[in-house]
C-alpha positions, 0 to 999 in steps of 0.5 A: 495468571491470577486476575486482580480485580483492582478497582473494586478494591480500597486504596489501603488494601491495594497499599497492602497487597502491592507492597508499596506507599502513598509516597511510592516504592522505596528505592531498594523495593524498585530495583528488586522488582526491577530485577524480578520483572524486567524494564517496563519495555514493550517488545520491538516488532520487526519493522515492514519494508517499503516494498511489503507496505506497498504490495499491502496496498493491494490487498482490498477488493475493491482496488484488484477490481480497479485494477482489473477493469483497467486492465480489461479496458486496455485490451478491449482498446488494442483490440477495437483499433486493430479491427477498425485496421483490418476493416480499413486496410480492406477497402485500401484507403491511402489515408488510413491511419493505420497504415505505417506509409501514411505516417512516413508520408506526413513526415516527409511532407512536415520535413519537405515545408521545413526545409523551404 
């Protein structure tokens, strides 16, 4: 592709070497180069769906960590409240919360005050 250094040129040499006016292009000189080059259109990109725009979401570091910590969190949580269970169970304590029977006990207590 040539390259035209246009703005180091005079206007009338641009007139000149464009092939056109001060007043525009003529109506038959429009629709030959119409013809030869086409619509001044750019060309139309392929729309993203909504779930690739969300995954893109995703693609920086400093939210993967984000997610991460919060992951590790969870399962660091899951795994505390089970040895505290397992500690407790051990000593047989009635009112361990970790205990299914503790639940069902209040329960029945909540239902038993109701229905009085």
């Amino acid at each position: 592709m040539q390259e035209n250094n246009y703005y180091n040129k005079k206007v009338e040499e641009l007139y000149k070497e464009l092939n056109t006016s001060i007043n525009g292009l003529t109506e038959e000189e429009a629709s030959k180069r119409l013809e030869k080059y086409g619509e001044n259109k750019l060309a139309e990109r392929k729309k993203k769906s909504n779930f690739i725009i969300f995954l893109n979401q995703f693609n920086d570091l400093m939210i993967i960590l984000l997610i991460f910590a919060s992951v590790f969190s969870a399962v660091i949580s899951y795994i505390q409240k089970r040895i505290i269970c397992r500690f407790n169970n051990n000593f047989n304590n009635r009112y361990n919360k970790c205990n299914p029977k503790f639940y069902r006990r209040e329960e029945s207590r909540q239902g038993n005050r109701r229905t009085k």
